[in-house]
TIRO-742520 format. One record per atom (N, C-alpha, C, O): residue in one letter; x, y, z. Coordinates in steps of 0.001 Angstrom, whole numbers, padded with zeros to 6 digits, always signed. Layout:
BEGIN
AXYZ/...
END
This chain:
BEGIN
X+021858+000875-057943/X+021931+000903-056484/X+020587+000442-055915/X+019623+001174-056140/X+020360-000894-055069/X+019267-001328-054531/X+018556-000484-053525/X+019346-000043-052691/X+017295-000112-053332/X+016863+000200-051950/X+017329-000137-050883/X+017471-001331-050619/X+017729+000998-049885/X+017814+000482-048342/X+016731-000405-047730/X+015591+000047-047615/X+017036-001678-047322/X+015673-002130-046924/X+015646-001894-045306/X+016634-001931-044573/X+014321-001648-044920/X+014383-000774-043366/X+013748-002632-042758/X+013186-003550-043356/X+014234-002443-041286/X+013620-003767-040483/X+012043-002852-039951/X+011926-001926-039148/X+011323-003347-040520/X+010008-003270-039749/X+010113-003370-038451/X+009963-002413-037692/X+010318-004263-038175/X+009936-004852-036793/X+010725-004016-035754/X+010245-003775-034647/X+012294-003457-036247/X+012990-002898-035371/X+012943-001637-035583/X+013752-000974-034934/X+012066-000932-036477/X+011572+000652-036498/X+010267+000836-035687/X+009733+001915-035429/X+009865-000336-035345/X+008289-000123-034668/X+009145-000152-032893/X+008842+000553-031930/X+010092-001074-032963/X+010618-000811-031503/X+010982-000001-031185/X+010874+000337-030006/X+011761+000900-032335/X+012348+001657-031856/X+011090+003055-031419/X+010980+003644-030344/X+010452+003205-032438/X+009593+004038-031630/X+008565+003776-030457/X+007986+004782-030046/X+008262+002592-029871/X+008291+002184-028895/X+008947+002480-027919/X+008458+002672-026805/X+010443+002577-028269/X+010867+002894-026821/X+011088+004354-026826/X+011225+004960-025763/X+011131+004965-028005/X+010797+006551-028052/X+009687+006937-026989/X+009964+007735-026094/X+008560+006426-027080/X+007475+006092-026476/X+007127+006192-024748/X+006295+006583-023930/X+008274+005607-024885/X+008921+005185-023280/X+009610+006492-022938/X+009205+007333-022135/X+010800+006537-023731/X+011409+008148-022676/X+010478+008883-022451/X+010286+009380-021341/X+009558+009127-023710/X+008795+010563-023143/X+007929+010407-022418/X+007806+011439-021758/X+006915+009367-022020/X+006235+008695-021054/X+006934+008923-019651/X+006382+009417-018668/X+008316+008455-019730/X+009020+008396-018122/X+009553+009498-017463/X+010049+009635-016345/X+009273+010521-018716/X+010484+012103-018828/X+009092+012722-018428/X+008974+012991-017233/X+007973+012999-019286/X+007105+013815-019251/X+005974+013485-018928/X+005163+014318-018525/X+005699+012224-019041/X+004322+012119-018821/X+003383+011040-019920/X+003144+011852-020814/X+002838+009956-020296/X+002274+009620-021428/X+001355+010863-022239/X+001450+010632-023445/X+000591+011965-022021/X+000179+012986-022017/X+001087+013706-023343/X+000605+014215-024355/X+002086+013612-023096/X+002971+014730-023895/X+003465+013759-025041/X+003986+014291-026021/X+003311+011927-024993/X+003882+011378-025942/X+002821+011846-027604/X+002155+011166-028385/X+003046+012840-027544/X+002161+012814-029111/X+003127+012202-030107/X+004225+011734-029807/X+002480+012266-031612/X+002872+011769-032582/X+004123+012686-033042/X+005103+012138-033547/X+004085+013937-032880/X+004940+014923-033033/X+006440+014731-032105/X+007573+014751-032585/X+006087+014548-030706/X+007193+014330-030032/X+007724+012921-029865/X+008838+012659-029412/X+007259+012463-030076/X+007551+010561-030217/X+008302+010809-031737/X+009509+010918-031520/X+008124+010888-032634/X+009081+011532-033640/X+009690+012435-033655/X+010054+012683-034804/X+010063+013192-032878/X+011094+014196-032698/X+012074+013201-031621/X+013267+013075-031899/X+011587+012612-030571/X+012494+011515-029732/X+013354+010314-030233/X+014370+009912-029665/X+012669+009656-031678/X+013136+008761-032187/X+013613+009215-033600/X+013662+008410-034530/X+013984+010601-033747/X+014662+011270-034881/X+014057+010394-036311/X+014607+009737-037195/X+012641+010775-036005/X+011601+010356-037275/X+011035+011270-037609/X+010880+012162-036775/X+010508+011434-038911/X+009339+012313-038978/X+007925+011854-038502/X+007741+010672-038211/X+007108+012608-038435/X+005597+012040-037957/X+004884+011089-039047/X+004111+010175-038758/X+005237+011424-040220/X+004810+010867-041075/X+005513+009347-041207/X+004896+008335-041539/X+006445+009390-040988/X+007427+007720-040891/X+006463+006941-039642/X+005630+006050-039804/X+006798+007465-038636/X+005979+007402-037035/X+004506+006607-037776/X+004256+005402-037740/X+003548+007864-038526/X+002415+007186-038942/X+002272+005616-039781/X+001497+004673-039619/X+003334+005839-040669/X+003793+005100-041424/X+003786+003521-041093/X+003226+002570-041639/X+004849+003660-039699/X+005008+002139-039138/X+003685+001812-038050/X+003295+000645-038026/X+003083+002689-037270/X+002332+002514-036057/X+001241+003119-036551/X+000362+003026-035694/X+000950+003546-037257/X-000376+004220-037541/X-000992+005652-036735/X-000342+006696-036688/X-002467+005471-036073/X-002314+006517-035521/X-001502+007045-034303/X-000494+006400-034017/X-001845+008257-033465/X-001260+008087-032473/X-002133+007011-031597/X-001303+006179-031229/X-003536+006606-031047/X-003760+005348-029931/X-003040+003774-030495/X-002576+002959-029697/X-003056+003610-031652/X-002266+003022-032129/X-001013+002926-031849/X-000692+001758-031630/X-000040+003784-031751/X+000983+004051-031362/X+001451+003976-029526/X+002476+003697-028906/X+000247+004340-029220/X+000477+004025-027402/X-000122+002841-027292/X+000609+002082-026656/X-000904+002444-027550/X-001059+000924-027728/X-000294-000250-028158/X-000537-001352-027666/X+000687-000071-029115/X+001261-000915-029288/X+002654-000569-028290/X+003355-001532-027981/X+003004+000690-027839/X+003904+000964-026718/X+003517-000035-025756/X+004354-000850-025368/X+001956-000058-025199/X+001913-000600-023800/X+002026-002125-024071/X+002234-002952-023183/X+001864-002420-025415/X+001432-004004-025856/X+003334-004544-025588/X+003851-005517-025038/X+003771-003574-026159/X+005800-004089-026174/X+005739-004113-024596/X+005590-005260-024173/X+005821-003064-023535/X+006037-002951-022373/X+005356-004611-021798/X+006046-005415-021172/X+004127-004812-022120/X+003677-005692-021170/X+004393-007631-021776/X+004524-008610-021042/X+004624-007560-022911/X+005601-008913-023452/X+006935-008769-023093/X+007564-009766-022739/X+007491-007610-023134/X+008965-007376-022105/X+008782-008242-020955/X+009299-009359-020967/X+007899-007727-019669/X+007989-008109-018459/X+007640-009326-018337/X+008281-010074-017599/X+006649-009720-018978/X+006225-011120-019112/X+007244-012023-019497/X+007682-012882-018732/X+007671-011841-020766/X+008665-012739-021100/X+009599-012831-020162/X+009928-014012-020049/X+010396-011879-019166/X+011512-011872-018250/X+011051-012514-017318/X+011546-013559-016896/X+010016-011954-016868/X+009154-012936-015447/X+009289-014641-015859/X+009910-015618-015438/X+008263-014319-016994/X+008091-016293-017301/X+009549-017290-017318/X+009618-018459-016937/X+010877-016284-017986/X+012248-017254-017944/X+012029-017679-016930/X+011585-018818-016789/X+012386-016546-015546/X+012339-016928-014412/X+011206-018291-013484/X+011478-019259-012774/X+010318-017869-013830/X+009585-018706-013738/X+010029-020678-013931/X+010218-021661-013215/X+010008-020381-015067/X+010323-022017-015644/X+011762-022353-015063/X+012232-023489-015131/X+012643-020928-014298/X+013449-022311-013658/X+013043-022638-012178/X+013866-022665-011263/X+011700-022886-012021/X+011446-023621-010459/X+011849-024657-010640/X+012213-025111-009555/X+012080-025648-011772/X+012176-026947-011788/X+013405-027312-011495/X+013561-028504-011231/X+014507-026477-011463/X+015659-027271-011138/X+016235-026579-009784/X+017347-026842-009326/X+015376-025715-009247/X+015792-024620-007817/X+014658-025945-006801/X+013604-026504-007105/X+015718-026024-005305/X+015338-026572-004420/X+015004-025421-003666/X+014010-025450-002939/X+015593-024585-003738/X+015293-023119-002620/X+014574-022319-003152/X+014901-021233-003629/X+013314-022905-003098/X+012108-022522-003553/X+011472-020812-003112/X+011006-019941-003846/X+011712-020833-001546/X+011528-019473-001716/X+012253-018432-001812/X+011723-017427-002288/X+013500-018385-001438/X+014441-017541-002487/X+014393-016950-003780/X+014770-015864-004218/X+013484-018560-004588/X+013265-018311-006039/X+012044-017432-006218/X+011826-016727-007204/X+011126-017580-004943/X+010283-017247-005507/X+009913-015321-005158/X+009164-014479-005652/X+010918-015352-004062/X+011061-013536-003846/X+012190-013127-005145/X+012685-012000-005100/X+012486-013837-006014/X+013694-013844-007285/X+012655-013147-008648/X+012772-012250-009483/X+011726-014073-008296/X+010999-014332-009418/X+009504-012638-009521/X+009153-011743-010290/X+009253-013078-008451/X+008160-011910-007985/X+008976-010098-007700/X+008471-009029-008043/X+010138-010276-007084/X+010758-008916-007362/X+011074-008403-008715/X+011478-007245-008819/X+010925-009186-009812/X+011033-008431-010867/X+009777-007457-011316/X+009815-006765-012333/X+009074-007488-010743/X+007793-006243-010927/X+007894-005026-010138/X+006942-004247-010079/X+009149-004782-009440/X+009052-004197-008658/X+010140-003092-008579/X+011195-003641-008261/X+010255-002183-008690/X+010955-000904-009062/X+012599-000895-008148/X+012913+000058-007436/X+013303-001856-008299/X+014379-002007-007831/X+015643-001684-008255/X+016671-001895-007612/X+015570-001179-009322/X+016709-000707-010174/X+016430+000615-011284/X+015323+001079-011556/X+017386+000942-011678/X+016936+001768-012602/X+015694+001453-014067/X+014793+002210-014427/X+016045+000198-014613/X+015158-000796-015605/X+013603-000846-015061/X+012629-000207-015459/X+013726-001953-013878/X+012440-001980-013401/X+011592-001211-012695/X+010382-001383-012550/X+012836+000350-011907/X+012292+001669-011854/X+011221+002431-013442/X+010152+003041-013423/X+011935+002109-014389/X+011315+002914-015540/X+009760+001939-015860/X+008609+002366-015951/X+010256+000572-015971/X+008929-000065-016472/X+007379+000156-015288/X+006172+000092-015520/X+008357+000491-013710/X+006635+000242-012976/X+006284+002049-013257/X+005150+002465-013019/X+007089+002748-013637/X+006374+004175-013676/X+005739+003983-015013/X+004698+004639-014959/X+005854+003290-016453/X+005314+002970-017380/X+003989+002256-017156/X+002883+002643-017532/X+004279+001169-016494/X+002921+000520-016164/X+001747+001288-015385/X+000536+001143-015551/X+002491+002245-014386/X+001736+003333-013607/X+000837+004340-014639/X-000386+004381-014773/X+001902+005149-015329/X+001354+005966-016448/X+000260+005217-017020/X-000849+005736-016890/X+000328+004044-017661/X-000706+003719-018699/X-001792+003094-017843/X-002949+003270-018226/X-001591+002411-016770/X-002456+002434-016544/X-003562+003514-015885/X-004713+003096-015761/X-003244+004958-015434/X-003797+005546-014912/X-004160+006410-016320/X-004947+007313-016036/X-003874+006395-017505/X-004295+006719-018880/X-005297+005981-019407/X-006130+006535-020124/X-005346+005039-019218/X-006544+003879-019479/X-007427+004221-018765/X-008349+003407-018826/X-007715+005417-017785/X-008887+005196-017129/X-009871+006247-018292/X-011093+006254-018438/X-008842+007057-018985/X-009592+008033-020168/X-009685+007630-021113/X-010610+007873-021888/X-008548+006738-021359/X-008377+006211-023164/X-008739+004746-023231/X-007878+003892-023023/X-010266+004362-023578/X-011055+003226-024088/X-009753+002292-024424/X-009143+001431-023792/X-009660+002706-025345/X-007861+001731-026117/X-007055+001072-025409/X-006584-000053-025574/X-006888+001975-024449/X-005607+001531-023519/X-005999+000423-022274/X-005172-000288-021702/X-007398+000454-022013/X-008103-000319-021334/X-007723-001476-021174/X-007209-001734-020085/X-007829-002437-022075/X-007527-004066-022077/X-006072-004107-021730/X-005703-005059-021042/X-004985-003007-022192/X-004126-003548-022091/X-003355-003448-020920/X-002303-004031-020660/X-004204-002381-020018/X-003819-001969-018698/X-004630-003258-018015/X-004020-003695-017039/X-005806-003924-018298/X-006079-005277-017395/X-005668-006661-017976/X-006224-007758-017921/X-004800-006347-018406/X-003908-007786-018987/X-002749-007517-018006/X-002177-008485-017505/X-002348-006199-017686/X-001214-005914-016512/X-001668-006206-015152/X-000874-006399-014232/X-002928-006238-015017/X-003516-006322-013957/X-003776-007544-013508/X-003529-007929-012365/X-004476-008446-014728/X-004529-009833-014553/X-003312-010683-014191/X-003168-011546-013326/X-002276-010063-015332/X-000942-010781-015606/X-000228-010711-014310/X+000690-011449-013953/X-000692-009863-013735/X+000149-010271-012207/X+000085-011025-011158/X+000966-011555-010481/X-001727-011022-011047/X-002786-011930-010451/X-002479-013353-010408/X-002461-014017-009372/X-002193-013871-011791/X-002008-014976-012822/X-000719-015455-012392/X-000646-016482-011717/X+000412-014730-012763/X+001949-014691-011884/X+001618-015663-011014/X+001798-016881-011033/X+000757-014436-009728/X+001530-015002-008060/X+000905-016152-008051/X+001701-017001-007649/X-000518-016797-008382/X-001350-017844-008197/X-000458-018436-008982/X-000534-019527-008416/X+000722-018705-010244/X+001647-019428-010595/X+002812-019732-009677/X+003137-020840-009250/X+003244-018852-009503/X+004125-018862-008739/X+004343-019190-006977/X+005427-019417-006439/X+002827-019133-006214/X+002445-019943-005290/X+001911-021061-005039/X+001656-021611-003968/X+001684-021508-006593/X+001123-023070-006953/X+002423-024157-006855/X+002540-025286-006377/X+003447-023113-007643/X+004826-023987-007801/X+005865-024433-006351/X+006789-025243-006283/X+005291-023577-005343/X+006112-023189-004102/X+005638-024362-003611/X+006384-025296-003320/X+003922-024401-003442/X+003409-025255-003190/X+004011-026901-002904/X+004378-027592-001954/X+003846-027001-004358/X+004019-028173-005055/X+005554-028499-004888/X+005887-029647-005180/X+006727-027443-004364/X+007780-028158-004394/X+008149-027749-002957/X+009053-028550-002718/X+008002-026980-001836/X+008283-026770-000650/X+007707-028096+000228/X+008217-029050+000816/X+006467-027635-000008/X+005355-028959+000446/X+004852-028258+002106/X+003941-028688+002814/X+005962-026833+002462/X+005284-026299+003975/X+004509-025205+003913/X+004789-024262+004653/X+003284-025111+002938/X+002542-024342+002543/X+001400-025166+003132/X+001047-026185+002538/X+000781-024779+004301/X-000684-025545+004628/X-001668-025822+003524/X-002101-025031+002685/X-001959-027213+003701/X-003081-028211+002373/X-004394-027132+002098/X-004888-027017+000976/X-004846-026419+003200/X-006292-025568+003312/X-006126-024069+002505/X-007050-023264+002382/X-004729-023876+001981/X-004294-022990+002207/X-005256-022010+000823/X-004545-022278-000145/X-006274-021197+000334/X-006642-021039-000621/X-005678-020297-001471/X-005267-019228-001019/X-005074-020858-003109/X-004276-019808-003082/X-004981-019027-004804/X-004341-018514-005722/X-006135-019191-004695/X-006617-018090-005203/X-006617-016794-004202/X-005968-015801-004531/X-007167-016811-003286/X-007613-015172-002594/X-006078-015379-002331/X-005614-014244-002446/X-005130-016173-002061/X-003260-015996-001272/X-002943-014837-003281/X-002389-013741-003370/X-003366-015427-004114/X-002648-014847-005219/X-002998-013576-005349/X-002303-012699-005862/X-004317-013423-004790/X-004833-011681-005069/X-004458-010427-004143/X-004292-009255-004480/X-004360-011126-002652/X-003622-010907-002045/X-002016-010407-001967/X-001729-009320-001465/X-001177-011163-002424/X-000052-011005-003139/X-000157-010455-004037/X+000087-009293-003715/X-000330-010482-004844/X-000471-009712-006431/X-000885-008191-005757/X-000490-007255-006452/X-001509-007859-004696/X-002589-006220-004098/X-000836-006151-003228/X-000010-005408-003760/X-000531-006712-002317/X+000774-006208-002143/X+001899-005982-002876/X+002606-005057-002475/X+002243-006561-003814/X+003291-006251-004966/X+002749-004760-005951/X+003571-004055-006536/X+001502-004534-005970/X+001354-003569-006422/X+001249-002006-005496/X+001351-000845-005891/X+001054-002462-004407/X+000996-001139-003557/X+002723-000986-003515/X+003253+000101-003746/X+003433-002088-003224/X+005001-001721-003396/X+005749-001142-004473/X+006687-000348-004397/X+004962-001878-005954/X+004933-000707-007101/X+004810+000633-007037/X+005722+001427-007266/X+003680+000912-006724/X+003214+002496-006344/X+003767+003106-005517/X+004045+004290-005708/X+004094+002433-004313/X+004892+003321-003046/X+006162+003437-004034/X+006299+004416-004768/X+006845+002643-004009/X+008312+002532-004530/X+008586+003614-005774/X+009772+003755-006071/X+007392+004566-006696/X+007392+004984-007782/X+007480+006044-007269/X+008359+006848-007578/X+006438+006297-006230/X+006010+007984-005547/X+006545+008203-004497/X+006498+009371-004110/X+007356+007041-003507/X+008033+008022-002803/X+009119+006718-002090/X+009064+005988-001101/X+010354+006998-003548/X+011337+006102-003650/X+012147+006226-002751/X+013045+005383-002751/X+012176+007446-001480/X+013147+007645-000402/X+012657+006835+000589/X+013523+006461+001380/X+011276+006349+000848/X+010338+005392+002069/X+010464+004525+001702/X+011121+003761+002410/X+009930+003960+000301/X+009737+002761+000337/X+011192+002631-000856/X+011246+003045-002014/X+012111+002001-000157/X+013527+002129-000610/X+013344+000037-001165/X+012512-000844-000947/X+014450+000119-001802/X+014614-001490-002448/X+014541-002459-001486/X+013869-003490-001529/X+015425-001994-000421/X+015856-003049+000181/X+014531-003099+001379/X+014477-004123+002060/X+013521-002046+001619/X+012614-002558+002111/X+011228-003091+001419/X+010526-003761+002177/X+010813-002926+000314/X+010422-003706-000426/X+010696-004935-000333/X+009801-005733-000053/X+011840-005298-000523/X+012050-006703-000146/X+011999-007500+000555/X+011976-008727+000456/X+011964-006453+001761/X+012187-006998+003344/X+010420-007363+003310/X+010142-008541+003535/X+009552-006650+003111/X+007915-006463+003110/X+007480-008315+001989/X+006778-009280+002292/X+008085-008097+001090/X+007748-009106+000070/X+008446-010546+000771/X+008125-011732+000838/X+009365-009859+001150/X+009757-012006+001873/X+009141-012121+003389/X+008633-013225+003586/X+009084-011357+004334/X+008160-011588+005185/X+006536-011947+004919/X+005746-012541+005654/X+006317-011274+003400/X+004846-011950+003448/X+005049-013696+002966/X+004294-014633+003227/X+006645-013706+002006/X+006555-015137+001704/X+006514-016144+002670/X+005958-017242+002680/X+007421-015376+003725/X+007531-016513+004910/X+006479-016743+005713/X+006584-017679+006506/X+005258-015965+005692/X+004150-016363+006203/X+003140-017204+005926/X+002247-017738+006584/X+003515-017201+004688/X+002472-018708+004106/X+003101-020025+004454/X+002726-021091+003966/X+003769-019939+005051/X+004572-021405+004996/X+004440-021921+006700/X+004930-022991+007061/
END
């Protein structure tokens, strides 16, 4: 009888997203090595096994979380090229960071958690300003492309400080939308995010 052979790659996800419930349930605080294997019906020692320690283990949590969003954002992204209704696409493209559903409800309280964990845990540092950058990076993409295919974006228009700008409003709508989801509700989020689109133009 051969060994069971285990998928690496899909035992490290899976405690990853172990990672995640207890992060979104309790707190990143409570994700120890103990309960992150009790969540993903592992032992701690398996847990150690695939992820190593525990910063190890929340680290490579926040490292999955932040290639999730990215990768979903960027699809979106690459289809400006065949969208004429550029800004439609581009409140399409930019609402996915933004706590509108149950999914992208869980990921901005994830991104919230770790990053307000990174302000204690050295480790978690870079990967909370790769979330930070990566959004920055986004809108200055994603207002370059508007640019370049609307054409009613004023020539003077700087869209470095327009991207930081944007990027500081998409994140206060993060935060409102996390802490007090009865005010800042979906559908005004949205309303806030396309009125700022329609003002650049």
């Amino acid at each position: 009888m051969s060994p069971r052979v285990v998928d690496w790659a899909a035992r490290r996800r899976a405690v990853a997203e172990a990672v995640f419930r207890v992060a979104v349930r309790d707190g990143v605080e409570q994700a120890s090595l103990r309960n992150v294997a009790l969540e993903a019906g592992l032992s701690v020692g398996s847990v150690r096994h695939y992820l190593g320690s525990h910063e190890d283990m929340i680290a490579f949590a926040v490292e999955a979380l932040v290639r999730s969003i990215e990768q979903r954002v960027l699809s979106r992204v690459r289809s400006f090229a065949d969208r004429t209704d550029s800004d439609s696409l581009v409140e399409h493209v930019l609402s996915e960071v933004l706590p509108l559903d149950d999914r992208r409800r869980h990921e901005a309280v994830l991104w919230l958690t770790f990053a307000v964990a990174a302000r204690t845990r050295p480790a978690l540092l870079p990967h909370a300003e790769r979330l930070y950058d990566g959004l920055r990076t986004l809108c200055h993409r994603v207002l370059t492309m508007m640019s370049e295919h609307s054409g009613a974006m004023p020539d003077d228009l700087d869209l470095t400080l327009e991207a930081q700008r944007l990027s500081s409003l998409l994140n206060g709508l993060l935060v409102n939308g996390v802490q007090h989801p009865d005010r800042m509700t979906p559908e005004l989020s949205l309303s806030l995010l396309r009125r700022h689109i329609d003002s650049l133009t």
